[in-house]
N, CA and C atoms as a LAMMPS dump frame, in Angstrom:
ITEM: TIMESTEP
0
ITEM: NUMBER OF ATOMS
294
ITEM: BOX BOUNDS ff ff ff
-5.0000000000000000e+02 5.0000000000000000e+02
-5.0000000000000000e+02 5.0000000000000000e+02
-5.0000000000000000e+02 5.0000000000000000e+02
ITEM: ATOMS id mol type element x y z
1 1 1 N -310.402 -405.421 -464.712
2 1 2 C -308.961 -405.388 -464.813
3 1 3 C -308.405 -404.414 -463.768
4 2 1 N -307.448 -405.147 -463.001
5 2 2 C -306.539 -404.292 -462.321
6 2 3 C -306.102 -403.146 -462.644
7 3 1 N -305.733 -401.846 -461.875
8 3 2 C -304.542 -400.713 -462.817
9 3 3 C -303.434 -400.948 -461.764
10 4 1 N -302.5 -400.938 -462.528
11 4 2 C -301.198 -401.251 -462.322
12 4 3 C -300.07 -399.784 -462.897
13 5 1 N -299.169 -399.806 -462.151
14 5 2 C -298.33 -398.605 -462.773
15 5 3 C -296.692 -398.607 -462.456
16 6 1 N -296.098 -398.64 -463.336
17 6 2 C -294.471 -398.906 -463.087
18 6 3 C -293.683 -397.526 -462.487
19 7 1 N -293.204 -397.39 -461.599
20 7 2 C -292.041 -396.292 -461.312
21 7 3 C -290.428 -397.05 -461.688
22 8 1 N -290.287 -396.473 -462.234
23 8 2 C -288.478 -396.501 -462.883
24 8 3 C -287.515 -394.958 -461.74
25 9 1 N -286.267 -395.502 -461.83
26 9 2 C -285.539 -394.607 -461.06
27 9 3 C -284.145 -394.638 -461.449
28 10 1 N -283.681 -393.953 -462.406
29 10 2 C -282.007 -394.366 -462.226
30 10 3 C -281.415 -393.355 -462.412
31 11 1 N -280.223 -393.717 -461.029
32 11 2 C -279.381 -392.633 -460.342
33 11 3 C -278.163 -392.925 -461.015
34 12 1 N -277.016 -392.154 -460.429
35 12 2 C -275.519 -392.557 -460.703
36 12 3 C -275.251 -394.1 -460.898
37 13 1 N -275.323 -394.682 -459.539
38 13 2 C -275.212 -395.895 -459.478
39 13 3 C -275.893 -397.287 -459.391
40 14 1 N -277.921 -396.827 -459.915
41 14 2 C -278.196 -397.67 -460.283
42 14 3 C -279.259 -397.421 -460.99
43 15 1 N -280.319 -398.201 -461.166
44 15 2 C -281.251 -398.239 -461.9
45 15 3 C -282.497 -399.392 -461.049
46 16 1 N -283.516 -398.669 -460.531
47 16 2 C -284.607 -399.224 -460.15
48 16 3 C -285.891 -399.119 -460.349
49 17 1 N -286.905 -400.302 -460.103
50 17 2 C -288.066 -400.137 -460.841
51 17 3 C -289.466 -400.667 -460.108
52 18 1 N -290.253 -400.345 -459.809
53 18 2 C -291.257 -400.404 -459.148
54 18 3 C -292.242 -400.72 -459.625
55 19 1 N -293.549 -401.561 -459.132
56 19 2 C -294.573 -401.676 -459.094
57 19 3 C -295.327 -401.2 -458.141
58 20 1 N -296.736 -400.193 -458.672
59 20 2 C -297.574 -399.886 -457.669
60 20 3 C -299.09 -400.405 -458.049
61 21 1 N -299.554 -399.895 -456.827
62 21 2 C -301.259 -400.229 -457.232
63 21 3 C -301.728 -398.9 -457.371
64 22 1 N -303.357 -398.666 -457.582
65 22 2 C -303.405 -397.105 -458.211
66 22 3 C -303.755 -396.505 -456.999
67 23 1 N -303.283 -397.232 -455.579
68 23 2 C -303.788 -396.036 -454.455
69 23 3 C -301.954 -395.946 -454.242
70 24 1 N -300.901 -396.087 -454.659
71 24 2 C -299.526 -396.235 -454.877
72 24 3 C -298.947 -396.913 -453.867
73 25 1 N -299.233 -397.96 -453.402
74 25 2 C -298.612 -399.024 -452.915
75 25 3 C -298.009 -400.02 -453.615
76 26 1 N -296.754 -400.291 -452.571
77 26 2 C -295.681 -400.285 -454.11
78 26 3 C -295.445 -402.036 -453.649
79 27 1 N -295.675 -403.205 -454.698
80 27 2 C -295.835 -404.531 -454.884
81 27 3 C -295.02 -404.815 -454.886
82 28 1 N -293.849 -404.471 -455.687
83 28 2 C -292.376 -405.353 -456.064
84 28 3 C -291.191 -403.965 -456.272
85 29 1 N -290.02 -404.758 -456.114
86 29 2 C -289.312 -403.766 -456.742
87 29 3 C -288.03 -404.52 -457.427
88 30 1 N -287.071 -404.318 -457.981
89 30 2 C -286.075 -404.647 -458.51
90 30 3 C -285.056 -403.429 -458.583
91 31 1 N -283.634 -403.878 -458.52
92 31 2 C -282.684 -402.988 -458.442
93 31 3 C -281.625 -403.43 -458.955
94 32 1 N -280.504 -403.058 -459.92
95 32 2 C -279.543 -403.149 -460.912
96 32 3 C -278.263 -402.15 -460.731
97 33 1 N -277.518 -402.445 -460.151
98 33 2 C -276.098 -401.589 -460.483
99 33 3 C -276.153 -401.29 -461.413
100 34 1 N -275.079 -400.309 -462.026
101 34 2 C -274.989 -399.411 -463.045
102 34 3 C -273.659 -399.26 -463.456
103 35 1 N -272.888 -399.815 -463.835
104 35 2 C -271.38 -399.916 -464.148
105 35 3 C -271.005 -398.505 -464.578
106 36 1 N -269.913 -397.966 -463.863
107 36 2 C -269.318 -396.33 -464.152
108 36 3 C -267.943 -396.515 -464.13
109 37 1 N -267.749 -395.827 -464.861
110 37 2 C -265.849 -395.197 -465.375
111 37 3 C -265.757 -394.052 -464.597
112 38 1 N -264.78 -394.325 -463.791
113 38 2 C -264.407 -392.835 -463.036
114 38 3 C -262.864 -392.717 -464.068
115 39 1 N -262.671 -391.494 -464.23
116 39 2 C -261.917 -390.798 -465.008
117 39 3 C -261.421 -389.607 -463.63
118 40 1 N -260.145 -389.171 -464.311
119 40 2 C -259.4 -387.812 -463.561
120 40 3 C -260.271 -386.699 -463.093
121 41 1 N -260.254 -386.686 -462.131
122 41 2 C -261.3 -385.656 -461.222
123 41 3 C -262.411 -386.379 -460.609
124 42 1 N -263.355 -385.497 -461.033
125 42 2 C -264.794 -386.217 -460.497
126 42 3 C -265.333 -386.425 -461.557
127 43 1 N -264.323 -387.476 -462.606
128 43 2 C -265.84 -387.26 -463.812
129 43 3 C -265.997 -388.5 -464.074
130 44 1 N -267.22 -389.014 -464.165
131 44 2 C -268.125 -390.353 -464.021
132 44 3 C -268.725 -390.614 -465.543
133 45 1 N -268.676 -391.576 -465.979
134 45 2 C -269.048 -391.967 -467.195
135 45 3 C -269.946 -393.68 -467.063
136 46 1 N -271.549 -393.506 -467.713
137 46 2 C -271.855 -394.536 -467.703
138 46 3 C -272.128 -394.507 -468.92
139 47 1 N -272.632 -396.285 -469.404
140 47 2 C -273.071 -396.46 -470.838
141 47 3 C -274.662 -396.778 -470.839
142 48 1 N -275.353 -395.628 -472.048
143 48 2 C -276.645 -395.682 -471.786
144 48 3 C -277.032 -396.973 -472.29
145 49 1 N -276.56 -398.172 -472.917
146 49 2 C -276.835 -399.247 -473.197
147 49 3 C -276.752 -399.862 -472.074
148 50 1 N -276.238 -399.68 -471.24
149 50 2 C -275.996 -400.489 -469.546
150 50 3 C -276.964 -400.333 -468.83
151 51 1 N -277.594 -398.629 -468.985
152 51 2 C -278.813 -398.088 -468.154
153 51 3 C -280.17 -398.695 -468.862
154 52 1 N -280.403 -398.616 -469.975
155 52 2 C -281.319 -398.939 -470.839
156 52 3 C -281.851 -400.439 -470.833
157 53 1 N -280.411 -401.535 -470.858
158 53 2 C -280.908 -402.891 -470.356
159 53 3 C -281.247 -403.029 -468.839
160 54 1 N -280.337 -402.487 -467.943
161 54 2 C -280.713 -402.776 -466.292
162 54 3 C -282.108 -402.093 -466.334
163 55 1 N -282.58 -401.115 -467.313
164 55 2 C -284.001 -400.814 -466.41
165 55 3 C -285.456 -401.697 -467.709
166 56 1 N -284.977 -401.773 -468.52
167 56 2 C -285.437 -403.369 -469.583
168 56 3 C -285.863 -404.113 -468.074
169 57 1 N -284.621 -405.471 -467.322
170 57 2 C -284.505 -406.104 -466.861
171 57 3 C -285.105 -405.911 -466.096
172 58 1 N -285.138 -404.996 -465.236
173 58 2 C -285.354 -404.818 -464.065
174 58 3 C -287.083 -404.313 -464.064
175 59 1 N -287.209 -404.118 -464.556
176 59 2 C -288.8 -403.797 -464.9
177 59 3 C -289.788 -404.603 -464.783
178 60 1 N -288.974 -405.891 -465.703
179 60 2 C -289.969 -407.007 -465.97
180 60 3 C -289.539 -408.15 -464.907
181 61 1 N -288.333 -407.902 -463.924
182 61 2 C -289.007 -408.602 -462.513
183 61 3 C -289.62 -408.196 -461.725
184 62 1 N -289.55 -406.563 -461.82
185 62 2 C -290.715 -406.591 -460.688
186 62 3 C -291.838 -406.152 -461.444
187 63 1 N -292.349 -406.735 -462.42
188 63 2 C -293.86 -407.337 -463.06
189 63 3 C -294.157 -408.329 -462.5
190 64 1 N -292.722 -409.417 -462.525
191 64 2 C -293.31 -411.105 -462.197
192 64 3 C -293.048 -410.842 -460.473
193 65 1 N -292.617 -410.375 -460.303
194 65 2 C -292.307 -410.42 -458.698
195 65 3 C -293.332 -409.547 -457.857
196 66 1 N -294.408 -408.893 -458.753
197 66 2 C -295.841 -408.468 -458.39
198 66 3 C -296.809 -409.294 -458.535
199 67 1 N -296.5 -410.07 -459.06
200 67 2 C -297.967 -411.255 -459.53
201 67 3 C -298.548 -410.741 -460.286
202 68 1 N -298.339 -409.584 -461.043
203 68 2 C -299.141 -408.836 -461.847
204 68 3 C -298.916 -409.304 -463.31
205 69 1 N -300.379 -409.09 -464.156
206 69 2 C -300.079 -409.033 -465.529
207 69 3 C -299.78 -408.523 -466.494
208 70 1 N -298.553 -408.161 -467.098
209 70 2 C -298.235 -407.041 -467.824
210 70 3 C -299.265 -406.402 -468.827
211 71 1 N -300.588 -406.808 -468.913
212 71 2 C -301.753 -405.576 -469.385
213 71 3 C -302.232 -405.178 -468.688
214 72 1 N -302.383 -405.635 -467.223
215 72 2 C -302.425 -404.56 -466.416
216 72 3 C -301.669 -403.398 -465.808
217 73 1 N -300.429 -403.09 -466.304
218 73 2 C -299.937 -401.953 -466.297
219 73 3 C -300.694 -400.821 -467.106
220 74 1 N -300.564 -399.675 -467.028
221 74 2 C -301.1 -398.128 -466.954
222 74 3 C -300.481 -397.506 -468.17
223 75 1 N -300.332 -397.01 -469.346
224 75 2 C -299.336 -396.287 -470.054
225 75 3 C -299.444 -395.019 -469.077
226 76 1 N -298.472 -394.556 -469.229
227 76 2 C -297.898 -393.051 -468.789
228 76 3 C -296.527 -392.864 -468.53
229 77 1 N -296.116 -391.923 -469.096
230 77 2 C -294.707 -391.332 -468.608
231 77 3 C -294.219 -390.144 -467.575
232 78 1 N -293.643 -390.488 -467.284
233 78 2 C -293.332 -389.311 -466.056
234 78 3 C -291.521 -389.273 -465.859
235 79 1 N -290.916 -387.898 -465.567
236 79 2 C -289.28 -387.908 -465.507
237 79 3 C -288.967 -386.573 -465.816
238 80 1 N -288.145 -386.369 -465.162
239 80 2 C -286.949 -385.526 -464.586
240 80 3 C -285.709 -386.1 -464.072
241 81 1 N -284.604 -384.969 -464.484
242 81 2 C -283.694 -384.681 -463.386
243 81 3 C -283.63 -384.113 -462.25
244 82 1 N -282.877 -384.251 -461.657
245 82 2 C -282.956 -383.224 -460.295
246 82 3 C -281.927 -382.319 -460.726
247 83 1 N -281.139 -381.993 -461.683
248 83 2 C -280.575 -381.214 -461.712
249 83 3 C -281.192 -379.96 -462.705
250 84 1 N -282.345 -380.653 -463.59
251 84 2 C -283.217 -379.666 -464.636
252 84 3 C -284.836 -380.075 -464.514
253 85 1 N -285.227 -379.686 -463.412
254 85 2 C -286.49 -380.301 -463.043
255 85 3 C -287.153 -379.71 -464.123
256 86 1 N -288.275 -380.239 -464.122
257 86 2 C -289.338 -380.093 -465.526
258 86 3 C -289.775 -378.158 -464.79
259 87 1 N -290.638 -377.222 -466.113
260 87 2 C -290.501 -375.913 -465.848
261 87 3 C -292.106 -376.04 -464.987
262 88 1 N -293.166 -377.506 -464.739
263 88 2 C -294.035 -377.689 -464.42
264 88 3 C -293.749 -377.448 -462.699
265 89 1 N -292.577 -378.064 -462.376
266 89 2 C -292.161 -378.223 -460.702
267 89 3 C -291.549 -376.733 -460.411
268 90 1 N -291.474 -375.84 -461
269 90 2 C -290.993 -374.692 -460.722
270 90 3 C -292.241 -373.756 -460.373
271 91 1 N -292.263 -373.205 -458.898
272 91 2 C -293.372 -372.299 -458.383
273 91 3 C -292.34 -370.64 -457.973
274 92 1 N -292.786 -369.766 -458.634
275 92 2 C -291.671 -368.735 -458.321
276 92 3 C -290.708 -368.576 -457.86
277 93 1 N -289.849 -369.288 -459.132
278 93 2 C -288.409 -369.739 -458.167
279 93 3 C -287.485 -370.567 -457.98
280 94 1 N -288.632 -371.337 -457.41
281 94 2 C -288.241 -372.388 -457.105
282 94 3 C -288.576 -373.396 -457.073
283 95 1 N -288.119 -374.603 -457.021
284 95 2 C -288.439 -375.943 -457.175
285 95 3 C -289.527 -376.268 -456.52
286 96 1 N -290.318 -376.731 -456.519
287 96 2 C -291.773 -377.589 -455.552
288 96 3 C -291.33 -379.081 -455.567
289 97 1 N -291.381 -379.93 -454.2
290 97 2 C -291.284 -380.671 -454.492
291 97 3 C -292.848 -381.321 -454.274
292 98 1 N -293.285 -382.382 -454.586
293 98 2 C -294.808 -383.247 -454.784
294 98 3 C -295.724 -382.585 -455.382
């Protein structure tokens, strides 16, 4: 059996999702707008039911749009913000990035 592994990504304005192989070459991808309410000032409002289905959706085309079989995907989780990076990416200080 293949290993297979999904990267998910969602920003302000969208929500994207990846397929890799386990040396991380990336097979497929899919990408989903993200519907936002701008309100007075700079303040941005999305609905996590909007984010939650676009990355649902978007996931499982780029499964089929990898040729891959969804048991060959990997369990694991991985995530952050960039605005509260995990206390793991923090090296005296400061942020590390990779």
């Amino acid at each position: 059996m293949a290993e297979h592994f999904i990267g998910v990504d969602v920003g302000t304005g969208s929500a994207r999702a990846g397929v890799f192989d386990a040396v991380g070459t990336m097979l497929a991808s899919a990408k989903a707008d993200i519907r936002l309410w701008r309100e007075a000032g700079d303040m941005v409002e999305q609905s996590s039911n909007d984010i939650w289905r676009a990355v649902c959706t978007r996931v499982r085309e780029a499964v089929a749009a990898a040729g891959v079989s969804p048991s060959d995907m990997q369990p694991g989780m991985s995530g952050y913000s960039m605005r509260n990076p995990p206390p793991s990416s923090r090296e005296r200080g400061r942020i590390v990035n990779g």
